[in-house]
OpenMM code with the backbone's topology and positions (N, CA, C; nanometers):
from openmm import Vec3, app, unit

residues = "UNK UNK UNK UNK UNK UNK UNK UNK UNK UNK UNK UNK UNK UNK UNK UNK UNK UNK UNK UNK UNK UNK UNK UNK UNK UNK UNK UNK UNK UNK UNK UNK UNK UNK UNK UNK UNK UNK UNK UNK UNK UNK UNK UNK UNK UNK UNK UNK UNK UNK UNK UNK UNK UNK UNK UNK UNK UNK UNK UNK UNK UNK UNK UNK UNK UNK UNK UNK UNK UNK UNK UNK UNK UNK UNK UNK UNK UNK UNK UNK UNK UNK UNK UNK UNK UNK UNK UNK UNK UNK UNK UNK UNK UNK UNK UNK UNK UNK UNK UNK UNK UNK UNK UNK UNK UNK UNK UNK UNK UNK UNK UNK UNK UNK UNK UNK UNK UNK UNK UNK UNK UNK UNK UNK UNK UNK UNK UNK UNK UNK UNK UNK UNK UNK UNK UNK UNK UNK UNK UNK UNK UNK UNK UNK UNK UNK UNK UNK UNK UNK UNK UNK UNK UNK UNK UNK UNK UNK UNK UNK UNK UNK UNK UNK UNK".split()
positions = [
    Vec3(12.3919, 9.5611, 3.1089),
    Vec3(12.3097, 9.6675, 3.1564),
    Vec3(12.1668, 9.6200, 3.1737),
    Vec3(12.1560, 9.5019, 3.0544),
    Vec3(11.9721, 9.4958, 3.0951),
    Vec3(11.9348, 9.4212, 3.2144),
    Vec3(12.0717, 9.3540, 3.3015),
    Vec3(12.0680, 9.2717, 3.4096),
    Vec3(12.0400, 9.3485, 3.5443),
    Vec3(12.1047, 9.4323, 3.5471),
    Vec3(12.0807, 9.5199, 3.6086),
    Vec3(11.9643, 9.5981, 3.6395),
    Vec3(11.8580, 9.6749, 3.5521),
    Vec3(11.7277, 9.7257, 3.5206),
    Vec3(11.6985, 9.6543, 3.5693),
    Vec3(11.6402, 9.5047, 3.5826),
    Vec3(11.4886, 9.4498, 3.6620),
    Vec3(11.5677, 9.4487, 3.8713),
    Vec3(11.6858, 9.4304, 3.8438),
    Vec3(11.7654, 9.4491, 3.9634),
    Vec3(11.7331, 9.5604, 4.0864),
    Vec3(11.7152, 9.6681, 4.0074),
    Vec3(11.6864, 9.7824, 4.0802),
    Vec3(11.5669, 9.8056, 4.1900),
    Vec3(11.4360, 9.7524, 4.1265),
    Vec3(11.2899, 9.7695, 4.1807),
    Vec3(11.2570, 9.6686, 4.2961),
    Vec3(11.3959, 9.5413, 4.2952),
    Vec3(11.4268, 9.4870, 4.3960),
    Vec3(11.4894, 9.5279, 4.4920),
    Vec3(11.5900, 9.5978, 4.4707),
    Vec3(11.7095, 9.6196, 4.5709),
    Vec3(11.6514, 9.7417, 4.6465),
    Vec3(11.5525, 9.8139, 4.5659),
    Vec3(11.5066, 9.9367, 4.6046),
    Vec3(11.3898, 9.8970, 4.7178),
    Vec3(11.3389, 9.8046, 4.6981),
    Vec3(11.1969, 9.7046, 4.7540),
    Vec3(11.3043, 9.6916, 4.9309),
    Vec3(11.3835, 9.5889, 4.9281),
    Vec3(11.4971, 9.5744, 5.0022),
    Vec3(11.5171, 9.6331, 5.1140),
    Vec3(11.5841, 9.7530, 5.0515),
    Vec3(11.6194, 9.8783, 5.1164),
    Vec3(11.5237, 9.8950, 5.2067),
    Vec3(11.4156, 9.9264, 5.1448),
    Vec3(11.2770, 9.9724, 5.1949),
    Vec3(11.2252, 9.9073, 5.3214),
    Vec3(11.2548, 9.7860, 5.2913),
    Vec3(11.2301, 9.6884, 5.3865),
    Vec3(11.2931, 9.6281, 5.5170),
    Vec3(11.3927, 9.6992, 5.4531),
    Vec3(11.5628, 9.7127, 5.6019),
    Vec3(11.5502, 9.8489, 5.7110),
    Vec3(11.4822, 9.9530, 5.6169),
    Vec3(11.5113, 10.0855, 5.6915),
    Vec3(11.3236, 10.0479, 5.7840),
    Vec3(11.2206, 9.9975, 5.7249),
    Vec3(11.1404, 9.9713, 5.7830),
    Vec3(11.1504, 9.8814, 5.9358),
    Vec3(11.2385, 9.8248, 5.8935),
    Vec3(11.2185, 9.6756, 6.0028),
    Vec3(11.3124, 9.7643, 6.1162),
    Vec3(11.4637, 9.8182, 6.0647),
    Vec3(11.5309, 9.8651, 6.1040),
    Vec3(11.4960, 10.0001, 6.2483),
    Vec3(11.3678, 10.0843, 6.1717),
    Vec3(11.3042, 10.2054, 6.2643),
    Vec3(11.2220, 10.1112, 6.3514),
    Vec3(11.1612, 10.0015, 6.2981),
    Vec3(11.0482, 9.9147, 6.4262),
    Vec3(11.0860, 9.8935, 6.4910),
    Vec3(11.2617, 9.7941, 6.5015),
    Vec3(11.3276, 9.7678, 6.6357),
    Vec3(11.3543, 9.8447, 6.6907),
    Vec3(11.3943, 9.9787, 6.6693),
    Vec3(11.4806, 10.1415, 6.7230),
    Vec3(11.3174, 10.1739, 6.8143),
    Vec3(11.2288, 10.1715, 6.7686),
    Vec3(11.0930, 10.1781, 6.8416),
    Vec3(11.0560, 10.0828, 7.0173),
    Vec3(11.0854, 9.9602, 7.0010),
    Vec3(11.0989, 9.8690, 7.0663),
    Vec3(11.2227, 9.9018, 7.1419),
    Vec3(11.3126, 9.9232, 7.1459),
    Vec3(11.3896, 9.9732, 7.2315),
    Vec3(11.3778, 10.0867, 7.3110),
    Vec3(11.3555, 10.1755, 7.2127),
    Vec3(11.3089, 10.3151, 7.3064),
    Vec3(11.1683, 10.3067, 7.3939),
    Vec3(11.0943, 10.1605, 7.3805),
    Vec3(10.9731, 10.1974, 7.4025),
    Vec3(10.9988, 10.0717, 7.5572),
    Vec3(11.0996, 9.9945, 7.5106),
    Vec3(11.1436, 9.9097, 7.6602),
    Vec3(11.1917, 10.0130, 7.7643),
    Vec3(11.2934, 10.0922, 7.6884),
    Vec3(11.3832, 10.2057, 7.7686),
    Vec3(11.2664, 10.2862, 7.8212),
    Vec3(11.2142, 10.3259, 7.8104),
    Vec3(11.0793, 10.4013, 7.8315),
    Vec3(10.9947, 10.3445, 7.9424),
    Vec3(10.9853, 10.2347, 7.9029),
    Vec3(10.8979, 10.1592, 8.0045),
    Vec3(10.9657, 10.1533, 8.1459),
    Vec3(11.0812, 10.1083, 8.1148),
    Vec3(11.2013, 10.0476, 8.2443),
    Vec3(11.1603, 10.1842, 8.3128),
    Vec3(11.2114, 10.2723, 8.2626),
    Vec3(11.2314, 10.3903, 8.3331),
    Vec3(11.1034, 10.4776, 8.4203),
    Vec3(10.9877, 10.4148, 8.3714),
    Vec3(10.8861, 10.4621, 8.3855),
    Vec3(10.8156, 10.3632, 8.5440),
    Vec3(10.8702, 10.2552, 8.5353),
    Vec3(10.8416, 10.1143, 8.6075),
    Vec3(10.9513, 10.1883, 8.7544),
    Vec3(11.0963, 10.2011, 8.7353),
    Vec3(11.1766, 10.2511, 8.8111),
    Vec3(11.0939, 10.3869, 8.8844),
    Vec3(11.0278, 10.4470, 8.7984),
    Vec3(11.0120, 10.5846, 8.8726),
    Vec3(10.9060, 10.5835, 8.9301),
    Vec3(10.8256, 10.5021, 8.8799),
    Vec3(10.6992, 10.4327, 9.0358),
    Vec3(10.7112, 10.4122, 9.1716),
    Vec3(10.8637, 10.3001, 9.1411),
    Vec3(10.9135, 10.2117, 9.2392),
    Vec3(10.9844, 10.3134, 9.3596),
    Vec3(11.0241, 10.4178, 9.2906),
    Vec3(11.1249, 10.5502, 9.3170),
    Vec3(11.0009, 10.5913, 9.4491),
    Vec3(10.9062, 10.6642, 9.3583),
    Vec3(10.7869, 10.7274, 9.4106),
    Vec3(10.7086, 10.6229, 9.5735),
    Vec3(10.6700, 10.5229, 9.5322),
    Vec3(10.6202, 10.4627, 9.6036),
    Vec3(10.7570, 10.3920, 9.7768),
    Vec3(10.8699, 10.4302, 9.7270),
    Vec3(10.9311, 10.3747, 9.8103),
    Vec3(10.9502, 10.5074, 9.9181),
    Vec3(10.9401, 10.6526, 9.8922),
    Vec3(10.9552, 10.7274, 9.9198),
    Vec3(10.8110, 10.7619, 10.0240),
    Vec3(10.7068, 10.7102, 9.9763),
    Vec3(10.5677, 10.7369, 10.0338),
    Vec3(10.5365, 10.6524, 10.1413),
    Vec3(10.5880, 10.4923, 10.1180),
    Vec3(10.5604, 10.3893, 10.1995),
    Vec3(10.6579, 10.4988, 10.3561),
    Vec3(10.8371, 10.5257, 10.3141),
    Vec3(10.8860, 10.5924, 10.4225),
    Vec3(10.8151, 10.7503, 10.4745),
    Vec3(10.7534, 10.8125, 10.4498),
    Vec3(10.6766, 10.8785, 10.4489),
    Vec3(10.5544, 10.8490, 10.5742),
    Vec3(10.5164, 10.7643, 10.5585),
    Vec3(10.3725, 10.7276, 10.5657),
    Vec3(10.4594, 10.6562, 10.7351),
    Vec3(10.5532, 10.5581, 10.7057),
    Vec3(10.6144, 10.4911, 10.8226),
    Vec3(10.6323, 10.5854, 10.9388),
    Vec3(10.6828, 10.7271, 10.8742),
    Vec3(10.6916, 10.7997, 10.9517),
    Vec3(10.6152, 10.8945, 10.9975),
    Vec3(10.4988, 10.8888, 10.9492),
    Vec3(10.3798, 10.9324, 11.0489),
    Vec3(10.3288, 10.8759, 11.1435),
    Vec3(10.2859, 10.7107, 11.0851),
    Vec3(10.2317, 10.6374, 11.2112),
    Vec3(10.3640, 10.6867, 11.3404),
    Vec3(10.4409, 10.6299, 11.3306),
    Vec3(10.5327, 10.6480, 11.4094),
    Vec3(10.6017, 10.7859, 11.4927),
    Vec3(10.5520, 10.9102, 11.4503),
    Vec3(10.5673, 11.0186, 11.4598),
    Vec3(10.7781, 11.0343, 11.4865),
    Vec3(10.7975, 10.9844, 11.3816),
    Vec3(10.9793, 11.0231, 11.3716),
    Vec3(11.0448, 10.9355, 11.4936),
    Vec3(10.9605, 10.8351, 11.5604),
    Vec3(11.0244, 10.7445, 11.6615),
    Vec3(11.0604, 10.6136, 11.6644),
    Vec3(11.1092, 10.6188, 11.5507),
    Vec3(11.1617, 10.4318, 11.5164),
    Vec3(11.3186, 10.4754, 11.5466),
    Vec3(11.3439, 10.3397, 11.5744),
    Vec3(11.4643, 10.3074, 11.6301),
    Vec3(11.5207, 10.1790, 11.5485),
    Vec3(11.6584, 10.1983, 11.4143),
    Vec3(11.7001, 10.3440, 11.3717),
    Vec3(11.5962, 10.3862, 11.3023),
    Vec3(11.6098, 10.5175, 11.2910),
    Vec3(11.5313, 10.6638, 11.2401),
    Vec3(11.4876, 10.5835, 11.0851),
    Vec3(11.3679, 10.6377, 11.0259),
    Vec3(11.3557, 10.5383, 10.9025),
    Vec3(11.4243, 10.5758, 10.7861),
    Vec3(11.5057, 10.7065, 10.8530),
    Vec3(11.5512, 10.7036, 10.6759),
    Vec3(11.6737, 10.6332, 10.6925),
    Vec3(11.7210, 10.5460, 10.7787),
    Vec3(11.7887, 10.4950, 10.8112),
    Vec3(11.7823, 10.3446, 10.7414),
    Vec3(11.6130, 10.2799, 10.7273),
    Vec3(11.5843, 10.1602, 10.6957),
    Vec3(11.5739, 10.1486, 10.5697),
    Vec3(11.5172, 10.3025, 10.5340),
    Vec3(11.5171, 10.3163, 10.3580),
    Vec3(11.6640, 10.3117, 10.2963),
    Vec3(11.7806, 10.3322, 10.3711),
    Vec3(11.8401, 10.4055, 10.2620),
    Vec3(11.9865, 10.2332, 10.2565),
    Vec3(12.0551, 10.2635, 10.1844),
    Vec3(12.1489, 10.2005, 10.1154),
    Vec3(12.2608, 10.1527, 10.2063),
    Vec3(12.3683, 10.1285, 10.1873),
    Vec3(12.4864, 10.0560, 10.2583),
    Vec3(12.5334, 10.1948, 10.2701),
    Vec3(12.5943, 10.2687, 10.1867),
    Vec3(12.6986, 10.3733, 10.1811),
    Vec3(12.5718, 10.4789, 10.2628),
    Vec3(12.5049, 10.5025, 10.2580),
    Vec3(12.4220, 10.6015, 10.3407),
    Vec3(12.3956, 10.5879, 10.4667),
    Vec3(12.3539, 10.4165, 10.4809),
    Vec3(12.3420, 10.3594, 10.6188),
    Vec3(12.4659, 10.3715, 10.7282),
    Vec3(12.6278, 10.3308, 10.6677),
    Vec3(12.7087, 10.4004, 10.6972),
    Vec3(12.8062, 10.5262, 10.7487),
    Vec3(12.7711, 10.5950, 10.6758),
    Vec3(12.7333, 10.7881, 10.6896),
    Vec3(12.6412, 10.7891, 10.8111),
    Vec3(12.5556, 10.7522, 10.8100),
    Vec3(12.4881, 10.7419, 10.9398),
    Vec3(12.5412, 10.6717, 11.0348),
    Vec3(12.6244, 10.5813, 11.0512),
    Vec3(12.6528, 10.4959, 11.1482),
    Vec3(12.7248, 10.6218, 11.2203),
    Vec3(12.8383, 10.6297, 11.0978),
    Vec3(12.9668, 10.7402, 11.1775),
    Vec3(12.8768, 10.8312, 11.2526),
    Vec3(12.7785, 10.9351, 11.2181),
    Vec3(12.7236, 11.0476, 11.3099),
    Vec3(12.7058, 10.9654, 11.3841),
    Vec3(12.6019, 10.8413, 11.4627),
    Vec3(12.5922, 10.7796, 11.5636),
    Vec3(12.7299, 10.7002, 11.6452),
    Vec3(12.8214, 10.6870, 11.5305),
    Vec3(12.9529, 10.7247, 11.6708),
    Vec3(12.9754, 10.8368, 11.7224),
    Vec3(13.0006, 10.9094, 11.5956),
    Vec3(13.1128, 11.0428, 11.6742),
    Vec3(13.0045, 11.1044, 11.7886),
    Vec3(12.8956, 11.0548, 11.7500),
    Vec3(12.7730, 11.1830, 11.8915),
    Vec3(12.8230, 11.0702, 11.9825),
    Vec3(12.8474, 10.8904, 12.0208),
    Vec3(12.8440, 10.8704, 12.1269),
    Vec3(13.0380, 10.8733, 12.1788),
    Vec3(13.1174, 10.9008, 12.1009),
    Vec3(13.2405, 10.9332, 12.1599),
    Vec3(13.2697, 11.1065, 12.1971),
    Vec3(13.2131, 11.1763, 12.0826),
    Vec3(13.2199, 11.3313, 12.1179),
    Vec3(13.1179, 11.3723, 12.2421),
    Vec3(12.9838, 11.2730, 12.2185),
    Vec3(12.8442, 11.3658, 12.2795),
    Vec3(12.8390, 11.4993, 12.2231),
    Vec3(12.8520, 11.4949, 12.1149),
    Vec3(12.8219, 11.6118, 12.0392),
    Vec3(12.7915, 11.5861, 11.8951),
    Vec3(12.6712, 11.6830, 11.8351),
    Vec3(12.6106, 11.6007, 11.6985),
    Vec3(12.7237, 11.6862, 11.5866),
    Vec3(12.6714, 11.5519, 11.4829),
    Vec3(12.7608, 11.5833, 11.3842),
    Vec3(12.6763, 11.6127, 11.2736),
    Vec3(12.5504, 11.6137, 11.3200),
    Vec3(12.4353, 11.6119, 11.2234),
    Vec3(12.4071, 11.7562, 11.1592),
    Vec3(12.3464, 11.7425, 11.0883),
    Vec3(12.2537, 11.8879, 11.0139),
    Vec3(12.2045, 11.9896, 11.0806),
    Vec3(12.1589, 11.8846, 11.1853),
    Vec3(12.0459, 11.9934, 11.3165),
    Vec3(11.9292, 11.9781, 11.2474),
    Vec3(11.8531, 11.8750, 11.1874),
    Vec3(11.6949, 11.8717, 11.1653),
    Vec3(11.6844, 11.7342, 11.1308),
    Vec3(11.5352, 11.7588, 11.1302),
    Vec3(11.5178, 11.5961, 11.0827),
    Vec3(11.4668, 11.6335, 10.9324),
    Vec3(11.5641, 11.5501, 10.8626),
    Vec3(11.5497, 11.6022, 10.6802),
    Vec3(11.4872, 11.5819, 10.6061),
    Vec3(11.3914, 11.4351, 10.6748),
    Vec3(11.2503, 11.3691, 10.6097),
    Vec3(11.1841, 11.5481, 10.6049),
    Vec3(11.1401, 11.6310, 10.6997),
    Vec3(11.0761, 11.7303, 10.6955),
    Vec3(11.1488, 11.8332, 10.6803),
    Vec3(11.2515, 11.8961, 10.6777),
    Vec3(11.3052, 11.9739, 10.6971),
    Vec3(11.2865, 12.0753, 10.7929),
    Vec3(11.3046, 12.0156, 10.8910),
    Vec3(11.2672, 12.0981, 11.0418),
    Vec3(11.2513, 11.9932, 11.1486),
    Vec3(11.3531, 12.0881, 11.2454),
    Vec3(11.3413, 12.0908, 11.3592),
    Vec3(11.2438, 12.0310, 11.4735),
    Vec3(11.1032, 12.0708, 11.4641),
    Vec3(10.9672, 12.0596, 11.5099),
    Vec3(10.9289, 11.9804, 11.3781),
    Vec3(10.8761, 11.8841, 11.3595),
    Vec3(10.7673, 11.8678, 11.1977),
    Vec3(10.6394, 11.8605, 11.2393),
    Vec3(10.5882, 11.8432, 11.1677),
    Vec3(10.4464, 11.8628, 11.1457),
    Vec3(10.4100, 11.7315, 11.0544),
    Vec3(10.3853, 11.6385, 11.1171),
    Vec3(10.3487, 11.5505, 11.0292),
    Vec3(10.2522, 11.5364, 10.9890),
    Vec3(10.1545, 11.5996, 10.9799),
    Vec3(9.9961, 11.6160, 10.9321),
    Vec3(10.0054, 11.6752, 10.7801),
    Vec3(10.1415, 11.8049, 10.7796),
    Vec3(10.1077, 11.8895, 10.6729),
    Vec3(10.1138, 11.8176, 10.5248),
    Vec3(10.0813, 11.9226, 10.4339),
    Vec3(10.0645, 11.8535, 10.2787),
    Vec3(10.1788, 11.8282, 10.2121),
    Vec3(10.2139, 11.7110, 10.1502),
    Vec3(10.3323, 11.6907, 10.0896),
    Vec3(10.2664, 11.6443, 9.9387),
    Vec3(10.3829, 11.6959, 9.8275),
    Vec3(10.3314, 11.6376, 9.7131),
    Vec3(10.4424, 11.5352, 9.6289),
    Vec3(10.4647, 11.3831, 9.6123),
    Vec3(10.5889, 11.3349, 9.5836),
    Vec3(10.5833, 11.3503, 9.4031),
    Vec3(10.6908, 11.3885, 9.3369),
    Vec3(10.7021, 11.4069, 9.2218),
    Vec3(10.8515, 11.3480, 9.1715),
    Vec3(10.8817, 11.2983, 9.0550),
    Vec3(11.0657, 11.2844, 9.0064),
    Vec3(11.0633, 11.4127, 8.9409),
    Vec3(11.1925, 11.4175, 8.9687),
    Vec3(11.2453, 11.5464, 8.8487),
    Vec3(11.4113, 11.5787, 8.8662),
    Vec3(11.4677, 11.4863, 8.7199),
    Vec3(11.5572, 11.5037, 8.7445),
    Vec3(11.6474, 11.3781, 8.7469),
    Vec3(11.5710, 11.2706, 8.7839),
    Vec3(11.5840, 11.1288, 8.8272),
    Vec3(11.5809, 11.1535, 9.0212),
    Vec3(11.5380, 11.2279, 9.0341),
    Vec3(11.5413, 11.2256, 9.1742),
    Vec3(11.3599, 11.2593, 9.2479),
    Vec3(11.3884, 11.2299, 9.3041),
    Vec3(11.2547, 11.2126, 9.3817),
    Vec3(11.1978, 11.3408, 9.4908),
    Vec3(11.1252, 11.4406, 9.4835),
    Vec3(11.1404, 11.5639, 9.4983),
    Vec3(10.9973, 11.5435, 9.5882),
    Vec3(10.9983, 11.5517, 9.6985),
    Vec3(10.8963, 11.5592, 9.8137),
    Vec3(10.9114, 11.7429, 9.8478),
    Vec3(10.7431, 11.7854, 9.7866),
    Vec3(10.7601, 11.9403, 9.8511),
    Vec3(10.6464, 11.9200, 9.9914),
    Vec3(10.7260, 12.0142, 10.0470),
    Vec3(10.6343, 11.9935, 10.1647),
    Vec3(10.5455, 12.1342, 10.2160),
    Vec3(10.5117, 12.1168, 10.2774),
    Vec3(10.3650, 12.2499, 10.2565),
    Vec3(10.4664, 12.3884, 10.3722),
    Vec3(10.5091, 12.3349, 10.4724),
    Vec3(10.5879, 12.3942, 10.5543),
    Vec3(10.7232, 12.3183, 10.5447),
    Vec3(10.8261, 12.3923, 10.4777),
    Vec3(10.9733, 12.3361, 10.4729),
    Vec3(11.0388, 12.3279, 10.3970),
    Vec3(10.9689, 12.3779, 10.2509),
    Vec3(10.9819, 12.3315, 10.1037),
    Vec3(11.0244, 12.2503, 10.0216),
    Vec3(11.1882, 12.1657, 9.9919),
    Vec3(11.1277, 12.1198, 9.9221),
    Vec3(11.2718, 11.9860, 9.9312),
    Vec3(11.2386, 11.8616, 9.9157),
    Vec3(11.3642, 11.7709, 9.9757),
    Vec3(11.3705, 11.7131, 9.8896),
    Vec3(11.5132, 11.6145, 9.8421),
    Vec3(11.5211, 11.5472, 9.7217),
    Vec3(11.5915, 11.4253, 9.7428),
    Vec3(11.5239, 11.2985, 9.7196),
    Vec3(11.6658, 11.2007, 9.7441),
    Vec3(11.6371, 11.0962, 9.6012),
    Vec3(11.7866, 11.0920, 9.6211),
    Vec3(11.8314, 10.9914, 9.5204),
    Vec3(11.8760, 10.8339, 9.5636),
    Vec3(11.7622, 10.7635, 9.5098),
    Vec3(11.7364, 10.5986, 9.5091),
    Vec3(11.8076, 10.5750, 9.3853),
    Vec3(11.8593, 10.4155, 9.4554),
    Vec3(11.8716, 10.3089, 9.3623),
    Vec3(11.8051, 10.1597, 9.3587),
    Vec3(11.7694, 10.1393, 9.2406),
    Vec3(11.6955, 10.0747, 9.2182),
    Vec3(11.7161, 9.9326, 9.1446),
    Vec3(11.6729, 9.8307, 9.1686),
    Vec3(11.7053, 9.6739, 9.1529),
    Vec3(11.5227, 9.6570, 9.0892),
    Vec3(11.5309, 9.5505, 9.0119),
    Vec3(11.3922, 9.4413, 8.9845),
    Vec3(11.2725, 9.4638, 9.1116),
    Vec3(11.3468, 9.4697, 9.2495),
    Vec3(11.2858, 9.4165, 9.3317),
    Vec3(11.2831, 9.5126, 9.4419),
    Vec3(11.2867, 9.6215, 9.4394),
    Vec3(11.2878, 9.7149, 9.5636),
    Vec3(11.4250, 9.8551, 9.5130),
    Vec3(11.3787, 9.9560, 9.6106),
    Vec3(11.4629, 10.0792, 9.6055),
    Vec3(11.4819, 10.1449, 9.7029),
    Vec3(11.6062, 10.1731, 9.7376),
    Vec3(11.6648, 10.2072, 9.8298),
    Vec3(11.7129, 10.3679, 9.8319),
    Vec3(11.7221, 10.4542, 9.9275),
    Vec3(11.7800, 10.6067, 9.9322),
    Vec3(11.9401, 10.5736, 9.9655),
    Vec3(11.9830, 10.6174, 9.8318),
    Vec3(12.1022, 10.6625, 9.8373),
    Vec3(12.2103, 10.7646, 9.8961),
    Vec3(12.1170, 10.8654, 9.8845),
    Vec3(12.1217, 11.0209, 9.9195),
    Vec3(12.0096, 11.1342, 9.9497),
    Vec3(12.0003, 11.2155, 10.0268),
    Vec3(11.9343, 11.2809, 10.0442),
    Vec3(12.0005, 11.3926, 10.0191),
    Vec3(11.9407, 11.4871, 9.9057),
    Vec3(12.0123, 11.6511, 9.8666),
    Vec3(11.9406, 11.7808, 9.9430),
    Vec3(11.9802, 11.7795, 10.0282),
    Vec3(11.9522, 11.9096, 10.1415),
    Vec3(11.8596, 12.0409, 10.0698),
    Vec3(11.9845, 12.0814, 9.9799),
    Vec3(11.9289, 12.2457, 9.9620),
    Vec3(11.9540, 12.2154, 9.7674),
    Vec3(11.8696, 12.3118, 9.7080),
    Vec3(11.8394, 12.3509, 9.5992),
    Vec3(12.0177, 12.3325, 9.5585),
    Vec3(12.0881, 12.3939, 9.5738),
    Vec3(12.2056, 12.4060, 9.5816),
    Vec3(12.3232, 12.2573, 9.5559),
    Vec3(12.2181, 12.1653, 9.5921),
    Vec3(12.3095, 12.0501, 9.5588),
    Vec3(12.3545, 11.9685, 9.6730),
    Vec3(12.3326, 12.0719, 9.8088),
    Vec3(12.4350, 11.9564, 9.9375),
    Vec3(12.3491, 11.8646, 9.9681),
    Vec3(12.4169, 11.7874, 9.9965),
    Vec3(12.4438, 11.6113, 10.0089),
    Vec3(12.4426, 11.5572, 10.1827),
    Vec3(12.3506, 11.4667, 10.2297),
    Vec3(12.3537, 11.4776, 10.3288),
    Vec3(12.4255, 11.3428, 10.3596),
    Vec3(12.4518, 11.2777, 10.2925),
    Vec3(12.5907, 11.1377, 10.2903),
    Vec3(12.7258, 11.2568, 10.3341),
    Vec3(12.7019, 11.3045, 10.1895),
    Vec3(12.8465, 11.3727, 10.2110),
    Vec3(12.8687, 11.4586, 10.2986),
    Vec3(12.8106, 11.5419, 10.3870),
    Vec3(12.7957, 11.6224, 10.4986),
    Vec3(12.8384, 11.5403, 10.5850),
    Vec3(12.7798, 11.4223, 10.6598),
    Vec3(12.8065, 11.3383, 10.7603),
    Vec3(12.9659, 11.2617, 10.7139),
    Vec3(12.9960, 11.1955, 10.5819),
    Vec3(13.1281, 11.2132, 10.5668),
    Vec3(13.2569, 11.2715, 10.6397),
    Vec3(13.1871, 11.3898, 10.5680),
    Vec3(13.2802, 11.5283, 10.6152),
    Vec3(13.3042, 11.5595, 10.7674),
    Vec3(13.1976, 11.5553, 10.8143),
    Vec3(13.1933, 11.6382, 10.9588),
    Vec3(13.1853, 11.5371, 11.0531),
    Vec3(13.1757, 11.4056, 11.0343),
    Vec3(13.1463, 11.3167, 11.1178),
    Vec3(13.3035, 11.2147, 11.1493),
    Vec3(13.4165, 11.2727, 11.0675),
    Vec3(13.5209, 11.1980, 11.0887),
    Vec3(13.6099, 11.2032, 11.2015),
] * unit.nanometer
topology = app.Topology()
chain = topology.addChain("A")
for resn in residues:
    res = topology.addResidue(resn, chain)
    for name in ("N", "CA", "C"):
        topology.addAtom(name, app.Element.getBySymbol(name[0]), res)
């Protein structure tokens, strides 16, 4: 028993010193995770503004359309099909707007404010309210995955999917 007694104020020391070191690394992780995510949602933001901005100088007349240049393989795709089926149907398979603005006519002058929320990237616009797309993101650049139409959730990949087959 008396081996034990000086044993204790060590093991207790120990402990102390495990659950310490133990919460510092749990810190360092959450604080990398934190960062990453914070670094991503810049990259998010700024990739969304640069297309934005492309499409003012340009007033919506690049050839393909830029959300075309922003966006991903599987989106770029989705788009291809509407640009068949309009040149085998001659008839659109599209939304009926241009979705950078949500409208018809845009106004590329008006006020836009870019924000995340959500993990998605939420451009409100002063006339049109309010558009959302979802990027993916690499070390080195970010791409639009999707563009989500309405509050509601629709999908403008999956729309052209659908209606464009």
């Amino acid at each position: 028993m008396q081996i034990i007694k000086p044993l204790i104020p060590i093991l207790i020391l120990l402990a102390t010193g495990f659950a310490t070191f133990a919460h510092a690394a749990s810190n360092v992780t959450t604080s990398n995770t934190t960062t990453g995510a914070q670094t991503y949602n810049a990259q998010k933001l700024q990739t969304i503004r640069q297309m934005y901005e492309q499409d003012i100088r340009n007033e919506g007349m690049d050839n393909p359309v830029v959300l075309q240049q922003y966006a991903n393989t599987a989106l770029q795709n989705a788009m291809q099909l509407e640009q068949t089926y309009f040149e085998t149907a001659q008839m659109s398979c599209h939304v009926g707007y241009d979705v950078l603005w949500n409208s018809q006519d845009p106004d590329y002058q008006q006020d836009k404010q870019f924000t995340i929320t959500k993990g998605l990237v939420k451009v409100s616009l002063a006339q049109g309210g309010d558009v959302y797309y979802d990027l993916t993101c690499d070390n080195k650049n970010c791409q639009v995955a999707d563009v989500i139409l309405t509050d509601q959730g629709k999908s403008l990949r999956e729309h052209l999917l659908k209606a464009c087959r």
